[in-house]
C-alpha positions as CSV (number, residue, x, y, z in Angstrom):
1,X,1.8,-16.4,50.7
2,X,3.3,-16.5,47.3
3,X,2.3,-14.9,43.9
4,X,2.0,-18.1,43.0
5,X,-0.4,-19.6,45.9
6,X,-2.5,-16.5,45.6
7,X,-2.9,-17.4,41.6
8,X,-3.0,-21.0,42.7
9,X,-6.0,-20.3,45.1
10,X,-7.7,-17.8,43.0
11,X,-8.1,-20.2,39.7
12,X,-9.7,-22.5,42.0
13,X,-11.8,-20.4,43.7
14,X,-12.6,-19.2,40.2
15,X,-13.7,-22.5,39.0
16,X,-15.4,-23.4,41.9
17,X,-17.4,-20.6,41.9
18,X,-18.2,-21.4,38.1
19,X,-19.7,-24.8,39.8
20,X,-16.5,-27.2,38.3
21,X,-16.4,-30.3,39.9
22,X,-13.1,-31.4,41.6
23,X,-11.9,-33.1,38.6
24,X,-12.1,-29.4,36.8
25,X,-10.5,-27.6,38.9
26,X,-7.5,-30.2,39.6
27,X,-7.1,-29.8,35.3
28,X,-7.0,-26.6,35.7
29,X,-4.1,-26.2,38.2
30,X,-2.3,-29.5,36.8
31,X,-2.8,-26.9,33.0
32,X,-1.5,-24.5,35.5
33,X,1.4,-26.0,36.7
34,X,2.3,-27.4,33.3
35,X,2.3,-24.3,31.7
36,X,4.8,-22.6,34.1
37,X,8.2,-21.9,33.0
38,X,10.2,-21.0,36.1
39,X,13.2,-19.2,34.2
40,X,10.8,-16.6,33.3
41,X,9.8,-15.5,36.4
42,X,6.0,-15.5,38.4
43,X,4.7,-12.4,36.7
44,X,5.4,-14.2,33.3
45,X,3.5,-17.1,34.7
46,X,0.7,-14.5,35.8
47,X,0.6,-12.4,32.5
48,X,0.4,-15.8,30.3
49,X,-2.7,-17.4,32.7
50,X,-4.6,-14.0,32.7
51,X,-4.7,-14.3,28.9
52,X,-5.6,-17.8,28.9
53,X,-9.5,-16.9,30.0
């Protein structure tokens, strides 16, 4: 599995846990998604979401 599945899967179990409903948790990985700038690298894209909470 990738880094990026495993932060992918986490978020969402994250949310879910928090009680989001499924139109939550698909914002929050579409936010994810969008915010990801592949020429930086996954641990960029992992650094910049952990911040985000």
């Amino acid at each position: 599995m990738s880094d990026l599945e495993k932060l992918v899967r986490r978020r969402m179990q994250e949310e879910y846990s928090k009680g989001a409903s499924a139109e939550e948790i698909a914002k929050v990985v579409r936010d994810l998604f969008n915010s990801i700038d592949l020429s930086e690298g996954l641990d960029a894209v992992a650094v910049r979401t952990a911040d985000r909470r």
